[in-house]
C-alpha positions in Angstrom: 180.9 141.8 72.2 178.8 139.5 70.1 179.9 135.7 69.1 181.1 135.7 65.2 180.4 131.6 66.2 177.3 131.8 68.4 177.0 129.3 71.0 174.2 126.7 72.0 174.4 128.4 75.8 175.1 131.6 77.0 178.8 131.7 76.3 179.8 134.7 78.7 178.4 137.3 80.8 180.3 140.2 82.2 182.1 143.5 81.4 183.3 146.4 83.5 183.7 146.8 87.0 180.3 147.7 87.2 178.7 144.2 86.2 176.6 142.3 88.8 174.5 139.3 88.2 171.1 138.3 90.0 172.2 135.6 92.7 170.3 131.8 91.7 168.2 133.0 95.3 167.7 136.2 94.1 166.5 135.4 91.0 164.2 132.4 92.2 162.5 135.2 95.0 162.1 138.1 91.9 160.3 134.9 89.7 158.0 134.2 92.9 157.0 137.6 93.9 156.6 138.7 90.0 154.6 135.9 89.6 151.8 136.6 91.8 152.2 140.5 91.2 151.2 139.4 87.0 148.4 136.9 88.3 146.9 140.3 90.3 147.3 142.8 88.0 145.9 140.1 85.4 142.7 140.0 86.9 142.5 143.8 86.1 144.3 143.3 82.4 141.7 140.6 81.7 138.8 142.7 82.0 139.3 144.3 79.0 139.9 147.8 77.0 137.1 149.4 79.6 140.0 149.4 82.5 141.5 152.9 82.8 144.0 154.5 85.2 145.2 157.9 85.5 148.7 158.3 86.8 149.3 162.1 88.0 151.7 164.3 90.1 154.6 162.6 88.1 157.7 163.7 86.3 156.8 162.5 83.1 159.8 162.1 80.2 157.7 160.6 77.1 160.7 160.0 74.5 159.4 162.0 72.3 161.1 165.1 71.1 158.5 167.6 70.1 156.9 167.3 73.8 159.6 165.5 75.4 157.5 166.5 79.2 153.9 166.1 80.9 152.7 165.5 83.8 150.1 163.0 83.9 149.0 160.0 81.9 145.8 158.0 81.1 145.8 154.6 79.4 142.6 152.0 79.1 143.6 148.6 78.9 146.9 147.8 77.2 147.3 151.5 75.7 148.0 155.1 76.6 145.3 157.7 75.4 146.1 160.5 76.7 149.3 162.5 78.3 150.5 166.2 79.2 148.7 168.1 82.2 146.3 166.6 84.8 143.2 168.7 84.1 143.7 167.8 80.8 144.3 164.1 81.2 141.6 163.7 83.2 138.7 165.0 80.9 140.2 161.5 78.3 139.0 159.3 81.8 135.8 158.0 83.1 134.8 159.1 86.6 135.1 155.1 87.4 139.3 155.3 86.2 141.5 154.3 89.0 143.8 157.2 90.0 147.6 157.0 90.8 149.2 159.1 92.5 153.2 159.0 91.3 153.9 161.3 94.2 156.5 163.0 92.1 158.7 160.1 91.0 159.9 159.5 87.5 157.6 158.0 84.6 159.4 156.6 81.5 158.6 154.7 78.4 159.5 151.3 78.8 163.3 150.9 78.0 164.0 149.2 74.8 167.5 147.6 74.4 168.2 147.2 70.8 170.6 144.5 70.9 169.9 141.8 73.6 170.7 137.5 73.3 168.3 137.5 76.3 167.3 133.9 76.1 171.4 133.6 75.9 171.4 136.1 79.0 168.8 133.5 80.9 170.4 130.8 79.9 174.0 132.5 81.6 171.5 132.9 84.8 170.7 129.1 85.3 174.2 128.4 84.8 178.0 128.2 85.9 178.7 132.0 85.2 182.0 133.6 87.0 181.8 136.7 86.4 182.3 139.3 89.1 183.0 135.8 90.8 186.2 135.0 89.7 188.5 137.9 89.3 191.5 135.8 89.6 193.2 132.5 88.7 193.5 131.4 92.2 189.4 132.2 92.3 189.1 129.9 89.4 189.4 126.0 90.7 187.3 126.4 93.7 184.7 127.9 91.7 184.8 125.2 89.1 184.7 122.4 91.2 181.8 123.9 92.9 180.1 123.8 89.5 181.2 120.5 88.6 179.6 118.9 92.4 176.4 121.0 92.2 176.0 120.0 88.5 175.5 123.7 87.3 178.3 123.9 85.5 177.6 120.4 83.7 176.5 120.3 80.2 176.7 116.6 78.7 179.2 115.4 80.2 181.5 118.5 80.1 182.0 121.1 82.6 181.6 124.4 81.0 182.5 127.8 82.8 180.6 131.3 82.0 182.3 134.9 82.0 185.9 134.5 82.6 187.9 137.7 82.6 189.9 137.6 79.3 193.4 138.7 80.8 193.1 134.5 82.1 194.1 133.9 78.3 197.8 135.6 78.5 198.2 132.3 81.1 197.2 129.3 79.1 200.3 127.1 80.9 198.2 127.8 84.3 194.9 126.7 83.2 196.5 123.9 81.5 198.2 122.7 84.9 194.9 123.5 87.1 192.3 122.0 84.6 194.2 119.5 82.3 196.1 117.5 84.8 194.7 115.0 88.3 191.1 115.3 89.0 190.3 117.1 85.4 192.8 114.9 83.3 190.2 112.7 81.6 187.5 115.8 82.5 186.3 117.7 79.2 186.7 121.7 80.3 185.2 124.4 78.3 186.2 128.0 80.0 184.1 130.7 78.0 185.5 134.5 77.8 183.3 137.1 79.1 184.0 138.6 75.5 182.0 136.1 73.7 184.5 135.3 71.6 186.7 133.5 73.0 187.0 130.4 75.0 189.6 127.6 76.6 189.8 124.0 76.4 191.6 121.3 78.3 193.4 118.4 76.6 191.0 116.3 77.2 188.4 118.8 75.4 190.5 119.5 73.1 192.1 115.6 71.8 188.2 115.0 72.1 187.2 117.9 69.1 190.5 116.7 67.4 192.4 119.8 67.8 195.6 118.6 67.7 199.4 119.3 66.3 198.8 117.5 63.0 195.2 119.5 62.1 196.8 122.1 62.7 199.4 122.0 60.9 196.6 121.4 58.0 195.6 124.7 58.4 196.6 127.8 56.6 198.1 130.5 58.6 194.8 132.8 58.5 192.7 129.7 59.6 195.6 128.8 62.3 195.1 131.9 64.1 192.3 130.9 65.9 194.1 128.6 68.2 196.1 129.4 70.7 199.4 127.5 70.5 202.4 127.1 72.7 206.2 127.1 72.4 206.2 123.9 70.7 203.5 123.9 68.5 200.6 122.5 70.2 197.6 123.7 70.9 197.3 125.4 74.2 193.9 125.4 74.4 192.9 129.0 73.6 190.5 129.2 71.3 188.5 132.6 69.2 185.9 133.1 67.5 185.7 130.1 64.4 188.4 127.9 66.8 185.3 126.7 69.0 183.5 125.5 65.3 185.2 122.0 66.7 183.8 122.0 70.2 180.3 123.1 70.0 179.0 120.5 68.3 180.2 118.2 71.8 177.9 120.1 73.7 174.3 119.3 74.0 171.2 121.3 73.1 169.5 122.8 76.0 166.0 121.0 76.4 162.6 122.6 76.5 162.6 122.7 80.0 165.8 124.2 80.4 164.8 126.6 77.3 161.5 128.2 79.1 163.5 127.8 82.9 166.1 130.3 81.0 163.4 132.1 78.9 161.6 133.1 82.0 165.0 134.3 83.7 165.5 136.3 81.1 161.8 138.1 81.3 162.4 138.6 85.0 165.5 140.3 84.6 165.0 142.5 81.8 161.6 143.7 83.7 163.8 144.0 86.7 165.6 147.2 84.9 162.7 148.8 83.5 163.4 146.7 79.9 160.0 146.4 78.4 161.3 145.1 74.7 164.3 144.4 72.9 165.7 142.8 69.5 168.0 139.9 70.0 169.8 140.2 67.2 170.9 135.9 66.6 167.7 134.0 66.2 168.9 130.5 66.5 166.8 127.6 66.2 166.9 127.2 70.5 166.4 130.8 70.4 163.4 131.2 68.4 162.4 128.0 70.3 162.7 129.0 74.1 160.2 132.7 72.6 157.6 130.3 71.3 157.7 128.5 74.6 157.1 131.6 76.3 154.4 132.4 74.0 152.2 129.4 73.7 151.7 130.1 77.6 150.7 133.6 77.5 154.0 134.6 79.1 155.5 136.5 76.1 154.0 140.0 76.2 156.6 142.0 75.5 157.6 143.1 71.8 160.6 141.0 70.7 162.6 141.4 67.5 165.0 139.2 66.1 167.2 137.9 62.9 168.5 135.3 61.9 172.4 134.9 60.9 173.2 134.8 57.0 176.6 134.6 55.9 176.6 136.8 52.7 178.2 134.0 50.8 174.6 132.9 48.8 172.3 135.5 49.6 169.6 134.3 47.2 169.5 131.3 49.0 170.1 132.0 52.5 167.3 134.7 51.9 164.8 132.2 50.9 165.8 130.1 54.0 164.7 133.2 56.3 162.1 133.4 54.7 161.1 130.0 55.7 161.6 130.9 59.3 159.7 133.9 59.1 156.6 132.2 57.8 157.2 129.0 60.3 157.3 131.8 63.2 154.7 134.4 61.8 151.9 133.4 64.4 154.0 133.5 67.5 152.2 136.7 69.1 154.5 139.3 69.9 157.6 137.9 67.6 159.1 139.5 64.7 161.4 138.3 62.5 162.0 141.2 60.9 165.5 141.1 60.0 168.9 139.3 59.3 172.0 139.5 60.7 175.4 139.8 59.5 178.7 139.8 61.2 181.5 141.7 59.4 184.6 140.7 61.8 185.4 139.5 65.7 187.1 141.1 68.0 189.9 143.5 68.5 191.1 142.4 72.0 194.5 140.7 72.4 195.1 137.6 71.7 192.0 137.9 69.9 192.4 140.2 67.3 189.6 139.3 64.8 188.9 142.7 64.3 189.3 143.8 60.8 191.1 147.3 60.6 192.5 149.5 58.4 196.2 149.2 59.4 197.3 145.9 60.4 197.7 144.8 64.1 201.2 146.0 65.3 202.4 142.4 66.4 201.1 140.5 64.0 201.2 142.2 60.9 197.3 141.3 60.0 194.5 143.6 59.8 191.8 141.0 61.3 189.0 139.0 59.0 186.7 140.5 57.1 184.0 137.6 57.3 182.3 138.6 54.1 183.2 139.1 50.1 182.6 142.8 49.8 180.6 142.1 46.1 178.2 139.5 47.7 177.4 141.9 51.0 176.4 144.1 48.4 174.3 141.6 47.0 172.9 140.5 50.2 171.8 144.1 51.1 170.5 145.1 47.8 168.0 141.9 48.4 167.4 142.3 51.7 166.3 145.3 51.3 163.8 144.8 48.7 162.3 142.0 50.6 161.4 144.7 53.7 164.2 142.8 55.6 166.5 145.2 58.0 170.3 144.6 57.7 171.5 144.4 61.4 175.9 144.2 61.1 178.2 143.1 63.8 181.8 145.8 62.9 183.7 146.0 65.2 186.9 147.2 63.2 187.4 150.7 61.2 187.7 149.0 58.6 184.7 145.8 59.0 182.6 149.5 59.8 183.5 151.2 56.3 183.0 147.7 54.6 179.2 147.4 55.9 178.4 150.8 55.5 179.2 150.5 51.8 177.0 147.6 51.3 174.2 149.2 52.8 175.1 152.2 50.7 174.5 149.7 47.5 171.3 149.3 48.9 170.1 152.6 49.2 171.3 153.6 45.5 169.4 150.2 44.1 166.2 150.5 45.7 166.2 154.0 47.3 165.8 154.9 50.9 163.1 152.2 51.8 163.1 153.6 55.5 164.2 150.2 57.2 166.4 150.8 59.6 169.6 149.0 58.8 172.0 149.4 61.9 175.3 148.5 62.8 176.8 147.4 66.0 179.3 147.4 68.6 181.6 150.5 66.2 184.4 149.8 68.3 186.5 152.1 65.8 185.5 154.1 63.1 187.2 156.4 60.6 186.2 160.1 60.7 185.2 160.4 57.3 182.9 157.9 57.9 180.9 159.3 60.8 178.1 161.5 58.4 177.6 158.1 56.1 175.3 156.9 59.4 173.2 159.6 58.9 173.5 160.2 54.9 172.2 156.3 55.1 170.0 156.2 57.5 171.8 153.5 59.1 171.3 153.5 63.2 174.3 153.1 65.4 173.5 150.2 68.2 176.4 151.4 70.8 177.2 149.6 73.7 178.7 152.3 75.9 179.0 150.5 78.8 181.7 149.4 77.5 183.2 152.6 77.4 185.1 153.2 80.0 189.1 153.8 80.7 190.1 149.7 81.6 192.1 147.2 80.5 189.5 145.9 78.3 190.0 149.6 76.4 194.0 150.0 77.0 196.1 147.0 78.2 194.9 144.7 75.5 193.8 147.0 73.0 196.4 150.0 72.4 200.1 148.7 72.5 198.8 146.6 69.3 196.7 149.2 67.2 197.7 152.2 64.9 197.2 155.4 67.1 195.2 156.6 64.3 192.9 153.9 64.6 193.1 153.9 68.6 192.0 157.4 68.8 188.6 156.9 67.7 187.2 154.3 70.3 183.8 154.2 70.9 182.9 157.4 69.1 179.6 158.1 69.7 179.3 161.9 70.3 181.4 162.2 66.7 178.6 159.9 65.0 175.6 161.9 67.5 177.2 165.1 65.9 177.1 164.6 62.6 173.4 163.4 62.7 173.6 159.8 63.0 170.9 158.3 65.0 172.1 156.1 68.2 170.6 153.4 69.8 170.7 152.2 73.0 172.4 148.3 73.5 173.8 146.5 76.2 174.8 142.5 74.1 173.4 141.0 77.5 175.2 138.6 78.6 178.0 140.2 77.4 177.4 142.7 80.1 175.1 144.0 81.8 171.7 145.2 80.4 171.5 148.2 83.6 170.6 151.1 81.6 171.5 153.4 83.9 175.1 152.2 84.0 175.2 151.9 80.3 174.2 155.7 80.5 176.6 156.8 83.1 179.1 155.1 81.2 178.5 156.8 77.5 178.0 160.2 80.1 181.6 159.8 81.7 183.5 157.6 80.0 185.3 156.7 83.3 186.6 153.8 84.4 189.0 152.3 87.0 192.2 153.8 84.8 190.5 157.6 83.9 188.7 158.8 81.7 188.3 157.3 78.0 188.4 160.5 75.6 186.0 162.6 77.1 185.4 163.9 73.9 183.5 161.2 73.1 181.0 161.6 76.1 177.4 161.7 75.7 174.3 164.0 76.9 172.2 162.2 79.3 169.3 162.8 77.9 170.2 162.1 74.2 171.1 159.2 75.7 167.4 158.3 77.3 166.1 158.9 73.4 168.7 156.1 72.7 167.0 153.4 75.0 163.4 154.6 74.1 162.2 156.3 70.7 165.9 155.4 68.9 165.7 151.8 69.7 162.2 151.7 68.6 163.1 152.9 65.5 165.9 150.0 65.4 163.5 147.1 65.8 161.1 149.3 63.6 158.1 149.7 65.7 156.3 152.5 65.9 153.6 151.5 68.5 156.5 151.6 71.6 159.3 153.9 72.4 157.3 157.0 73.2 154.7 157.7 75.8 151.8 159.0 73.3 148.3 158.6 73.1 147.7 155.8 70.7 151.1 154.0 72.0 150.9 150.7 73.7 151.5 151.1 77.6 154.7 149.5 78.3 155.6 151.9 81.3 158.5 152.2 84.0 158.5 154.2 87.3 161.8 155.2 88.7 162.8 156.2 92.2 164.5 159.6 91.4 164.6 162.3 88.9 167.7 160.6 86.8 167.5 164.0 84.3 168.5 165.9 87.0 171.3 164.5 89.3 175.0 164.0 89.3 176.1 160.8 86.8 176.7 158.8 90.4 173.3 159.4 91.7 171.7 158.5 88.3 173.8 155.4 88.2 172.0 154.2 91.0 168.9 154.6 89.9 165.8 151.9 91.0 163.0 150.8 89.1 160.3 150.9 91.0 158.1 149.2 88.6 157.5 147.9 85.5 154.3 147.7 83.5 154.1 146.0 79.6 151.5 146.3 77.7 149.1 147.7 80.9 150.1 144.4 82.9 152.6 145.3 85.9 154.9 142.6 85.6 157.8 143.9 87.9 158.0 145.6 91.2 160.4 146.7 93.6 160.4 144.6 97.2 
């Protein structure tokens, strides 16, 4: 789930038994071999509009809904003119077009992930990331001190840790006598959840960023509960969401080098699972930075979206200060800064529990933050709004989910429906009545089913602490699907994985290694290939990807099997076989 305090580095990677990370060889062998494949195809790209190829004898699924099959397609250059039937296809080609043969396999629109911190995700692949690593606390030291000799795990002079698995947190006296005492006793240790919320310091971290007895004891209760604190009082070292506000600024920037090492990861991986574009929904300064490295060397080809953070607490102001960004960024080909993003609450995750609900937490007696004055979100939305700018919400909570769908509401009665595509995302939990408002608003639902699956992610840490009312309505996407609401598809990468196909297995079975997660909730497969092609289009409100359509730029991905067709497990392992953006292959399969 998304950082309410986003990070200088990718914070965490990992969710699900399902998550698997591109080994550093791996990863250096998909950069070689994709490099040369772009220089080829390149020489074809850079000959101009006048290149055409035909691809036929395919099973074509275009995204959109009105011809949703063909079988054939023709683009020239970087764009599609032509799809449906060969004959016909081939009458919108020159006798000179080069002719591929797809020899039945699967041809998709590009996938589109509408909520991606890929230059976070790249930076999580050039560094010390446990997950699926370290599944244990015995896995832990062995892995750190690896990280601390080979210098990956080295930022400054601290060692930080990626995608730790957040049940570590319940044992805060075991990290503190593994990573706070002999060799790491004057050793700054930052562990990082895999949630991206939450995080772990040592005492030597933690006396550093002055988190000690007496500031805490400064602190009001609701500002207290973001540190983790033991039997006597002091700090522990866990930390959530506004607790790491004291430790990130002890952590360096990454450099330029570091920024375009982890920008180019983050291509190379997203092409490596058919992801042709995506909105990364926290446009930092390092962020926008590491996409206009890519971009002043040609590399950035694929449509990116992404916001900037605002706060709601002067939107005047923090409006004119996108602005700013927007017009320093406007020539960066391929960029939009279209938006703004908002975050409502955290997390609802024990010993988290940021969340903002409806009911209070059972063992606290708190209902979670609401990170926003209701009055000025309404403020915010109404201007943003008028300004063309789309209103992109982290809620988690019921109740963070009611709160941002009434601001947006505010909008829609002051200026109309404008037809931006507001969205929220993540909708952990969300109240019944609320479930028609996504579509009586317009407002699009980024889900990130993955995550919805029967685990102690879901159950363990979640239910003995929630209202059953509130419980019962996890990850409701077929409720919001059935009352008309529009759903993208969204993965959070690093948070976990960005594999589409087990993001769509996932929302299809809801199963995980406890059962099955309310079945109810579960999701048709194909609705859920509109969600990761025309939907998320709509989200980062493009119109010229999404859809394989004549006019449409050719961001294209072949697949190995027909993954309409076949049992959720056979889907699941689906392979991209290649990857085209733009009419450029810039992935494909050893």
């Amino acid at each position: 789930m998304a950082n309410v305090v986003e990070v200088c580095a990718m914070p965490t990677i990992g969710k699900g038994d399902l998550v698997r990370r591109f080994s550093r060889c791996y990863l250096l062998l998909l950069f070689v071999t994709t490099f040369f494949l772009v220089q080829t195809d390149s020489l074809l790209w850079a000959q101009g509009s006048s290149v055409e190829r035909i691809f036929f004898d395919g099973k074509v699924f275009t995204g959109d809904a009105q011809n949703p099959y063909a079988e054939a397609v023709a683009i020239r250059g970087d764009k599609i003119i032509a799809v449906g039937n060969f004959p016909e296809v081939a009458k919108s080609v020159s006798e000179n077009a080069e002719h591929i043969d797809l020899e039945g396999k699967s041809l998709f629109p590009g996938f589109i992930d509408s909520h991606s911190h890929s230059i976070d995700g790249g930076l999580g692949l050039i560094s010390a990331d446990a997950s699926e690593k370290v599944k244990s606390l015995n896995d832990l030291p062995p892995f750190a001190e690896d990280a601390k000799k080979t210098g990956k795990g080295i930022r400054g002079d601290i060692l930080e840790i990626l995608g730790l698995p957040l049940e570590f947190w319940s044992h805060c006296e075991v990290l503190n006598a593994k990573f706070s005492t002999g060799a790491y006793e004057k050793q700054s240790v930052l562990l990082r959840g895999m949630d991206g919320h939450t995080a772990w310091a040592n005492r030597a971290l933690l006396q550093r960023a002055g988190i000690t007895a007496d500031f805490l004891k400064k602190l009001s209760a609701g500002e207290r509960s973001y540190y983790g604190v033991d039997k006597d009082m002091q700090p522990n070292g866990f930390l959530v969401d506004a607790g790491t506000e004291k430790i990130e600024p002890l952590l360096p920037q990454p450099t330029p080098d570091r920024l375009l090492a982890a920008g180019r990861a983050a291509l190379q991986y997203n092409y490596s699972l058919g992801i042709t574009a995506w909105l990364d929904p926290l446009a930092s300064d390092y962020v926008l930075s590491a996409y206009k490295l890519l971009a002043d060397r040609g590399e950035l080809i694929s449509q990116v979206v992404t916001f900037p953070q605002v706060l709601a607490k002067d939107p005047a102001a923090e409006l004119a200060e996108v602005q700013k960004t927007r017009e320093a960024y406007k020539d960066v080909p391929n960029l939009h800064l279209s938006g703004i993003k908002v975050f409502a609450d955290g997390v609802v995750e024990y010993p988290s529990q940021t969340a903002h609900l409806s009911r209070p937490y059972k063992n606290t007696g708190r209902n979670g933050d609401l990170l926003f004055d209701p009055k000025k979100f309404a403020e915010l939305c109404v201007a943003a709004d008028t300004q063309g700018l789309i209103i992109h919400v982290h809620a988690i909570g019921d109740r963070a989910v009611k709160e941002a769908l009434d601001g947006i509401a505010e909008a829609r009665k002051a200026n109309g429906n404008s037809g931006l595509p507001h969205t929220l995302t993540h909708e952990q939990f969300v109240q019944p009545e609320d479930f028609p408002r996504f579509r009586e608003l317009g407002v699009v639902s980024a889900l990130q089913l993955f995550w919805a699956e029967a685990s102690q992610d879901t159950i363990e840490i979640v239910k003995p602490y929630l209202d059953p009312e509130i419980y019962k309505w996890q990850y409701p996407a077929r409720s919001i699907l059935d009352n008309g609401g529009i759903i993208s598809g969204a993965s959070d990468w690093p948070v976990s994985s960005a594999n589409v196909f087990w993001a769509i297995y996932q929302a299809e079975t809801r199963k995980g290694p406890e059962g099955v997660l309310d079945p109810s909730q579960s999701m048709p497969r194909e609705a859920m290939f509109y969600a990761y092609t025309r939907n998320s289009a709509r989200a980062m409100n493009l119109d010229s990807i999404g859809t394989i359509a004549a006019g449409k730029r050719a961001d294209l991905v072949l697949l190995d099997r027909d993954v309409l067709t076949i049992s959720p497990e056979q889907m699941r392992d689906a392979k991209v076989l290649w990857t085209m953006v733009a009419g450029k292959t810039v992935y494909r399969a050893q």
